[in-house]
N, C-alpha and C positions, 0 to 999 in steps of 0.2 A: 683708400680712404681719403676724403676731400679733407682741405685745411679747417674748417669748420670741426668737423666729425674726430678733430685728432684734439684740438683744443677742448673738446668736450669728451673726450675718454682721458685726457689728462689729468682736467679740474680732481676729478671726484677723489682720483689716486692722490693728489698730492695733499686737497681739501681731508682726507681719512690720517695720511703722515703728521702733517704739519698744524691740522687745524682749519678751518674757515678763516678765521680772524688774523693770524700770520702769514696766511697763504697769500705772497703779493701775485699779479696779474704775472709780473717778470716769469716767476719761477713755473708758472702755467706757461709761459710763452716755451720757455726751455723745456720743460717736460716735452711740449707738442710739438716740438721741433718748429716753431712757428717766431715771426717778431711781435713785439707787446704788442704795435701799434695795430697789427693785424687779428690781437683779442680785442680790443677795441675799436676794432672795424665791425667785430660780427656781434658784439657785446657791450652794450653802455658802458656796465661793468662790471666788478665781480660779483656782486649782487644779482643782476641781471641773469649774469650767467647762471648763480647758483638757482634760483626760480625756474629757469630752463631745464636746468637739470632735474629741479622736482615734479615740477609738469609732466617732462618726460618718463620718469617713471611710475606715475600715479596709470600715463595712458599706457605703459605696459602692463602693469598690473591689473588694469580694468580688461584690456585684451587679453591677458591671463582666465580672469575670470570668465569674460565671456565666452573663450576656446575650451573651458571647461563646463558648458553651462549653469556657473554657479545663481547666473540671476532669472534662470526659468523657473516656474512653480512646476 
């Protein structure tokens, strides 16, 4: 798993413990085994990150649906 892909399976876990709003970038960096500066290489911020993160699952869920043909008549 690339440094990107581990910063972004960290967020959501520590985002679910601790909250969105107390969750600093830091304790995302130490979750991902990564340095802050390097969430802030791939991420404006945590903001940023979190929209990524919703994005990202809106297009698995639509891939869901469409591997299921929910949107054929």
């Amino acid at each position: 798993m690339n440094k990107r892909n581990s910063i972004k399976k960290a967020a959501p876990e520590i985002f679910a413990q601790k909250g969105f709003y107390i969750t600093s970038v830091k304790s995302i960096s130490i979750i991902a085994n990564v340095s802050e500066g390097l969430v802030y290489y791939y991420f404006d911020s945590k903001e940023t990150l979190l929209k990524e993160l919703i994005l990202d699952g809106f297009v698995n869920l639509k891939n869901v649906f469409l591997y299921n043909n929910v949107f054929t008549s």
